[in-house]
TORKOL-4160 file (C-alpha; in steps of 0.2 Angstrom, whole numbers, padded with zeros to 4 digits, m for minus):
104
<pt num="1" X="0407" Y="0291" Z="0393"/>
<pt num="2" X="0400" Y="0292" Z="0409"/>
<pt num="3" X="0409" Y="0305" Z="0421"/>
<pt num="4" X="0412" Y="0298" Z="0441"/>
<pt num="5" X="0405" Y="0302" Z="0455"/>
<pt num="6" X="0413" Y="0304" Z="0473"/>
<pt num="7" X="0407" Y="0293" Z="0484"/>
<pt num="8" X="0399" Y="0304" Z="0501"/>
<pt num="9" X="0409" Y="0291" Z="0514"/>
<pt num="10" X="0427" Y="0297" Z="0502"/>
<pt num="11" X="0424" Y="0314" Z="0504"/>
<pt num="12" X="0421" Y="0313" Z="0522"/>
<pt num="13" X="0436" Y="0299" Z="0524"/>
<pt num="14" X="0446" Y="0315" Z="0517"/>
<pt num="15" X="0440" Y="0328" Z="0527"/>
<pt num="16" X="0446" Y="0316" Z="0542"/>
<pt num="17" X="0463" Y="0313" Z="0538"/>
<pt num="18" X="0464" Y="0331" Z="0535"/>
<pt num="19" X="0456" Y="0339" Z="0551"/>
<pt num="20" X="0467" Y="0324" Z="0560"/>
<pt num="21" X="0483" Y="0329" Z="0551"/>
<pt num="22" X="0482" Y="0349" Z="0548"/>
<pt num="23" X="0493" Y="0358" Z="0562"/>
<pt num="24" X="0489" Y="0364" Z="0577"/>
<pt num="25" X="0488" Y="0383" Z="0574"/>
<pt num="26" X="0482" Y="0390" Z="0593"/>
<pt num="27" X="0495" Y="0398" Z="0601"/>
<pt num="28" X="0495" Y="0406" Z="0617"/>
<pt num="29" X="0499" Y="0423" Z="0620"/>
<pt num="30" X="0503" Y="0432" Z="0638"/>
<pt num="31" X="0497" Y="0450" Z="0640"/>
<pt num="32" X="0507" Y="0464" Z="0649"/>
<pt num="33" X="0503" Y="0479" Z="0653"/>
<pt num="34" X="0514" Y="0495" Z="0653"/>
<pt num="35" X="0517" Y="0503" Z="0669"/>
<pt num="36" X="0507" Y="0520" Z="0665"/>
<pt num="37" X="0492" Y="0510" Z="0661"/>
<pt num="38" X="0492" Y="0499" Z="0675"/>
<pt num="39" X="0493" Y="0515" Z="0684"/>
<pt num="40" X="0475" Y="0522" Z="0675"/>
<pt num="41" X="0467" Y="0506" Z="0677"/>
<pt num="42" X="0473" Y="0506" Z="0696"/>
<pt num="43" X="0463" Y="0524" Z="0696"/>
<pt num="44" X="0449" Y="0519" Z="0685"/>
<pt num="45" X="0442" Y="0504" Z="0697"/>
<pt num="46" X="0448" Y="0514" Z="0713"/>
<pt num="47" X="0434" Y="0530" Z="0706"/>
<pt num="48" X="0422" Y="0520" Z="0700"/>
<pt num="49" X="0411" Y="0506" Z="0708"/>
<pt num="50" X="0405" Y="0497" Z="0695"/>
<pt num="51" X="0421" Y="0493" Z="0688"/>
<pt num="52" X="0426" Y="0487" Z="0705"/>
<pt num="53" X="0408" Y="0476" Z="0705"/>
<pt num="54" X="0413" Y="0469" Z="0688"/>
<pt num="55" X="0430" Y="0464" Z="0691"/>
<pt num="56" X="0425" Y="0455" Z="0708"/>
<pt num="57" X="0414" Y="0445" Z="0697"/>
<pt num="58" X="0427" Y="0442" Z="0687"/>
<pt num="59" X="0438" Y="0436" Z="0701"/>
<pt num="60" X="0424" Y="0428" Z="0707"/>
<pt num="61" X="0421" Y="0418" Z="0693"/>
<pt num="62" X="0438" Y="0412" Z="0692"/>
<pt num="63" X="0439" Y="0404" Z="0709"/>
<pt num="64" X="0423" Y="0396" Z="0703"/>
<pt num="65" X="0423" Y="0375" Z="0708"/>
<pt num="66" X="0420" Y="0364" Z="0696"/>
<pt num="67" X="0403" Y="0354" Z="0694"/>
<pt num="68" X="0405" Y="0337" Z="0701"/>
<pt num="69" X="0405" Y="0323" Z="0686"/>
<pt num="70" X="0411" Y="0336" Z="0674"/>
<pt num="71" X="0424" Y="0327" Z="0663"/>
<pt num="72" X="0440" Y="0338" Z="0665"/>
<pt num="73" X="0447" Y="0333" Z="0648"/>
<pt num="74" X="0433" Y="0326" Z="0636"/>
<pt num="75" X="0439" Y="0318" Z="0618"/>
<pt num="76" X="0428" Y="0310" Z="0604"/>
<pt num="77" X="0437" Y="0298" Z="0592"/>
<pt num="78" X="0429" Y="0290" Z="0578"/>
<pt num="79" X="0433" Y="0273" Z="0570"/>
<pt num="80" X="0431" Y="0262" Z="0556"/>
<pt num="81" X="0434" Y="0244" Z="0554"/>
<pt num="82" X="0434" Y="0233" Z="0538"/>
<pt num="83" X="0428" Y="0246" Z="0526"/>
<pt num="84" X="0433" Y="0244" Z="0510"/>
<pt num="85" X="0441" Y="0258" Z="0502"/>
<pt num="86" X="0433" Y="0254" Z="0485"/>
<pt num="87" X="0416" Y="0256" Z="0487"/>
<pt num="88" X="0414" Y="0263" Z="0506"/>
<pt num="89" X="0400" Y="0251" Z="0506"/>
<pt num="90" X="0396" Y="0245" Z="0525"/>
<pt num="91" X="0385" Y="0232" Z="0518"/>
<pt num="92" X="0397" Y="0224" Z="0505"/>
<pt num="93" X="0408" Y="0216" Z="0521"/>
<pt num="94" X="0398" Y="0205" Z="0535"/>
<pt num="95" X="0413" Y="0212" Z="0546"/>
<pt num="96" X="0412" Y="0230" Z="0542"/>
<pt num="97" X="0409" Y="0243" Z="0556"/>
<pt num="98" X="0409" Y="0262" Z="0562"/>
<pt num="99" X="0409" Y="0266" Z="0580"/>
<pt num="100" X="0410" Y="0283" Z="0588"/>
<pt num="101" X="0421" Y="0286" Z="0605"/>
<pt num="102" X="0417" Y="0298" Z="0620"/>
<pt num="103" X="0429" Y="0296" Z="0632"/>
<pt num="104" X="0442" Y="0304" Z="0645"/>
């Protein structure tokens, strides 16, 4: 008896339902600082220069413009149409397509 195969275009079918449907798990997390070591670091830049150098470049960095034609929120979406899920073929169907999306 002849064991089966998986087909390449299945297991990649699979790894995109599951990167479409696995949860989100970024969170976002605000940092705050005690009053003592706001203190020090108050001190810290105040004494040394450099520190003060690298956190006008910091701030500097953040007041930086955008570049113009820059997309502020890129996607990518991938599509098929007509596969057939028996054989993943895209020969077996005149109508069968893929198409990849970049978009805003």
């Amino acid at each position: 008896m002849k064991p089966k195969t998986i087909h390449p275009a299945g297991i990649l079918s699979l790894a995109i339902v599951l990167i479409v449907f696995s949860p989100n798990l970024v969170v976002g997390q605000v940092m705050e600082f005690e009053p003592d070591l706001k203190k020090y670091m108050a001190e810290g830049l105040k004494n040394n220069p450099d520190l003060e150098s690298w956190q006008n470049r910091v701030e500097a960095s953040q007041h930086a413009l955008p570049q113009a034609g820059a997309w502020s929120d890129p996607t990518i979406s991938l599509g098929f149409m007509n596969l057939p899920v028996n054989s993943f073929d895209f020969n077996r169907e005149p109508m069968t397509g893929i198409w990849i999306n970049v978009g805003q």
